[in-house]
N, C-alpha and C positions, 0 to 999 in steps of 0.2 A: 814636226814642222808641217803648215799646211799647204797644199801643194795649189792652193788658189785664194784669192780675196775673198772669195763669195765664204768660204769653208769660218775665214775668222771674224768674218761680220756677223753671221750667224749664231757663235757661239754666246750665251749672254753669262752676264754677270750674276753672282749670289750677291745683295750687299743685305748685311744685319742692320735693319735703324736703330732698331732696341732689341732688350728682351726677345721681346715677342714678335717683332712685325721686319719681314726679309721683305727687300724687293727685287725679284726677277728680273733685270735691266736687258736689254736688249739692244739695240744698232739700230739693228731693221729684223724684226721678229718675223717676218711671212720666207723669208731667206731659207729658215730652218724646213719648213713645210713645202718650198719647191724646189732647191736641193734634193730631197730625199723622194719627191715626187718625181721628178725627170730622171732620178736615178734608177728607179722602180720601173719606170716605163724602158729604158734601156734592156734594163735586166730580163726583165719581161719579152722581150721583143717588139712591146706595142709599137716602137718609135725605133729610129737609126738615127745614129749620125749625121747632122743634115737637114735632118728634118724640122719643117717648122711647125713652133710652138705657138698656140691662140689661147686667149685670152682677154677677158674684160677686164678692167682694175679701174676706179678711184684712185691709183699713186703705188700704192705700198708693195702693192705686189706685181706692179709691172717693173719696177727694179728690182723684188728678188728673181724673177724669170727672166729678166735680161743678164742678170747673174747667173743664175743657173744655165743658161743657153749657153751663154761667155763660157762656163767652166767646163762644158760638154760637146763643145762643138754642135750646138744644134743654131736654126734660126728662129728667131722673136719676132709674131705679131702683135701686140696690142691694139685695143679699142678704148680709146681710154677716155674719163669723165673730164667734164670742162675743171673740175680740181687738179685736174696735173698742172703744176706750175712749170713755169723757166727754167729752174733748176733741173726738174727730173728730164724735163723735154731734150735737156740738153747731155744732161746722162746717157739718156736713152740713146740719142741719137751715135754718140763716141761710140757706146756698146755695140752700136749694130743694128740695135730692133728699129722693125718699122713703126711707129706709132701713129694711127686715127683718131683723132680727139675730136669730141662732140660737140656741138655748138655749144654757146653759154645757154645756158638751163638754170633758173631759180628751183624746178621742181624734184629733187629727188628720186621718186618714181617714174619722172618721165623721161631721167637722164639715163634712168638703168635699162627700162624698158627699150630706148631707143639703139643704149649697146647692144642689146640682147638680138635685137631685130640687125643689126647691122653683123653681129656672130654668124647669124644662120647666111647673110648674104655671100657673107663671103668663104663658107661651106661650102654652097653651092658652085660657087666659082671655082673652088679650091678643094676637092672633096680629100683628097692627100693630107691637109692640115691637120691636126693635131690639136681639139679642143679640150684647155687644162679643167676646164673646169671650176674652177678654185673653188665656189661656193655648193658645190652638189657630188662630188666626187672624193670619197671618204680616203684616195692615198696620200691627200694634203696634211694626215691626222698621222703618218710615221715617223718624219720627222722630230716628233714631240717626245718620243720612246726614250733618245737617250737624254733630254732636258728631264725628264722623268726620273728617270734614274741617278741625275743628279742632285736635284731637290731628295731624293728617297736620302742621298749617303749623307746627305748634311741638315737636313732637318727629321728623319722620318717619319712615320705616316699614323703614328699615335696622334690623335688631336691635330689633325692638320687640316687647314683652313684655307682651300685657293680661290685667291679674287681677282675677276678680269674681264676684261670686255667680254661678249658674246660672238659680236663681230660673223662670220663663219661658221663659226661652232667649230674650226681647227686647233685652234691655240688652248683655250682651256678644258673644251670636250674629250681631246686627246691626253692633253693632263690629267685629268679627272679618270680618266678608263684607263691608263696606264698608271695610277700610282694606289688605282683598285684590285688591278689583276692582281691575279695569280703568275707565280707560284707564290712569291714572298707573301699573299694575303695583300688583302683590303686594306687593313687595319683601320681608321678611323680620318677619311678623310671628309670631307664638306668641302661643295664647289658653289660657291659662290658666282651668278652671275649681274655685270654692267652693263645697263643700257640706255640710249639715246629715248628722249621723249619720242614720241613720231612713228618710233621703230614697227613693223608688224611684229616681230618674231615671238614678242611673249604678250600681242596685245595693248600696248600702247600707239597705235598709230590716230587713236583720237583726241590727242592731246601732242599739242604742237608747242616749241622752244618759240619763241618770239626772237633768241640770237642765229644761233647755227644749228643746225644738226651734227655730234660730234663724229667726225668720221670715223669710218673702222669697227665701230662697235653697235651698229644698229643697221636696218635693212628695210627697203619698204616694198619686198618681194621674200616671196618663203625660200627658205637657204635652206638643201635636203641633206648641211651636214650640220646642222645642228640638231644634237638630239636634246631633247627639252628633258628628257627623263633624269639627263646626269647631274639636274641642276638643283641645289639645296633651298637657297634663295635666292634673290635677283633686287637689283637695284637701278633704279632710273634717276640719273642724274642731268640736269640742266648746263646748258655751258657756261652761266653762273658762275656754277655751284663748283664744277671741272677747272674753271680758270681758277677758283679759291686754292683747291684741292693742287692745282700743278706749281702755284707761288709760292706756297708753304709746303713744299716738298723741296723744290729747290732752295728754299732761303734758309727752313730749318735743316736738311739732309741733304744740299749740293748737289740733287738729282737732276739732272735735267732732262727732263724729259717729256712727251708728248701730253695731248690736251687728256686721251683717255687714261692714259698712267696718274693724271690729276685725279681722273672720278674715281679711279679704282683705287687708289691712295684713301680718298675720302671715306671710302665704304670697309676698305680693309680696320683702318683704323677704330669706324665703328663697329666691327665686328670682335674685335678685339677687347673693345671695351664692354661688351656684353658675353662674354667668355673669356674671361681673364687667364683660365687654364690652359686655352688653347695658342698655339702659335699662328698666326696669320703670314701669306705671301701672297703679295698681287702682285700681276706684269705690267709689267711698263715697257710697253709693243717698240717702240720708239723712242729718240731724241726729240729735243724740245725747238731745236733749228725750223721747222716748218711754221714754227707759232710764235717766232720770237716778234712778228707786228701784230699778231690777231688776237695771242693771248699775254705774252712773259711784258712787251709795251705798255700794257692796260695792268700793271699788279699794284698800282695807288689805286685803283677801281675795287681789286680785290678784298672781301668779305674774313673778316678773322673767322678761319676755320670752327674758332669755340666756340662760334655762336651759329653756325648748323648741325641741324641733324634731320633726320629722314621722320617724314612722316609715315607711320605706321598702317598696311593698309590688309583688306582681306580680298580684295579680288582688284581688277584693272576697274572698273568705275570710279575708285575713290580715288584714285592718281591724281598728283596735282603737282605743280613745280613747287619749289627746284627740284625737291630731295624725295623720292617714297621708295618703301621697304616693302619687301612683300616675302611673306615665305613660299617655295613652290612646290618643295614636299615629292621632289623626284617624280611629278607626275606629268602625262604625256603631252603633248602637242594638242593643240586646237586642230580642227579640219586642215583649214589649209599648208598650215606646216607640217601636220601628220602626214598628209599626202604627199608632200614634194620629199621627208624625209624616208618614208616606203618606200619611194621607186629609185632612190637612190642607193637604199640598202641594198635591195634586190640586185640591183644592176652594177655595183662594187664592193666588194665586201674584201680588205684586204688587210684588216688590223686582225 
């Protein structure tokens, strides 16, 4: 029995669609990675009892840390983006956390930047606080060990194929390096990455979405937990192409769930169909409730799935909406990811 909410929100679902293609369902997927991260710090001594927890978020992950705080007796500050809606604000508030939320900002980059700056301010004010990090501090990546372990007993890691946002580089960097270790062996898996046009992480930030940028799964600042090495290939999807991808997930397979579980549905599928030997699992980070007016409202808009697919590319120049493929051949970071993900290794190393 679990002994908290936080513990069974966390936990996600295996569902079979077919044959070949599992989808990872989730609640709230960042739950798993700050659970095990406040618990680490605990264990550790970093933190007591008490102590408050900082953090930036977009949404997702200021209510798993207000869950995790909730489960631990700690306290929750967020800084959070003009994306937090009503709902979560009102979450938050029941929980306990304090939350700062940013002005309205169309700009992306300048809504993160301006978190980042208002992080260090209130450091200084607060130097006792406790900042989690979420995007540069690699114990966000334990939690993921025993969802690892679970995908291993029910699909194994022969021809195994995982697809998912990018986001952090927590949720699938951590799958990908735990269902590689040692001891049980590597065996043969491929990790597949999702990403937002716009994104810097693997170089599309010169090419912009004309709807939204899809959240959670792209960044328009270097994230030093993502490691670019672990990744096979990568896919940049349009919100398009995502709303296609999350209507016919739910219409044909009752999924419901978030706008990126759409692209990574998209991509998994085609991945599948270009290795028919292999079994494919993408995550689907979240439910579909946050987009039931922005995306599931608009699905007579939506594009019959069989008449996309990704255009074929050999480097980020040839990027173009909706849809492009690239392979990335486990090779490293650009400059500036390379750098934010170095000083990050150096300065946490706890997988």
């Amino acid at each position: 029995m679990d002994q908290h909410i936080a513990e069974s929100i966390g936990r996600p679902d295996l569902v079979r669609l077919d044959d070949r293609l599992v989808c990872l369902r989730f609640e709230t997927m960042k739950v798993v990675s700050a659970l095990a991260a406040v618990r680490h710090l605990l264990d550790t001594g970093a933190v007591r009892r008490g102590d408050t927890l900082l953090d930036s978020s977009s949404g997702i992950y200021a209510y798993a840390l207000a869950l995790a705080c909730h489960r631990h007796g700690m306290r929750c500050h967020i800084v959070g983006s003009t994306t937090v809606d009503h709902v979560l604000r009102t979450q938050l508030a029941v929980l306990g956390a304090t939350l700062e939320q940013m002005e309205p900002c169309s700009d992306l980059k300048l809504d993160q930047k301006r978190r980042v700056e208002r992080i260090h301010e209130i450091l200084v004010a607060h130097p006792e606080y406790h900042w989690m990090r979420q995007y540069h501090d690699d114990i966000h990546y334990l939690g993921y060990r025993a969802v690892a372990d679970r995908i291993r007993e029910a699909t194994g890691t022969e021809g195994l194929t995982v697809v998912g946002g990018v986001g952090s580089g927590a949720s699938t960097g951590a799958l990908a390096r735990y269902l590689r270790a040692a001891p049980r062996g590597p065996g043969d898996v491929e990790l597949v990455g999702v990403q937002p046009y716009g994104s810097i992480t693997f170089g599309a930030e010169h090419v912009s979405d004309p709807e939204i940028i899809i959240a959670g799964i792209g960044s328009s600042i270097p994230f030093g937990n993502v490691s670019h090495e672990l990744y096979d290939t990568l896919h940049w999807i349009s919100f398009d192409a995502a709303l296609a991808g999350s209507v016919d997930l739910l219409g044909r397979h009752a999924v419901f769930a978030g706008l990126s579980a759409g692209a990574g549905y998209l991509a998994a599928r085609h991945e599948r169909e270009r290795a028919p030997e292999r079994t494919v699992l993408f995550v689907a980070a979240d439910t579909g409730h946050r987009y039931v007016d922005t995306v599931y409202a608009r699905h007579r808009e939506a594009a019959p799935i069989a008449d996309l697919a990704p255009r074929e590319v050999i480097d980020q120049s040839q990027l173009a909406l909706p849809w492009s493929r690239m392979r990335w051949n486990r090779a490293p970071a650009a400059a500036p990811a390379a750098a934010a993900s170095a000083l990050t290794r150096a300065s946490s190393q706890v997988i």
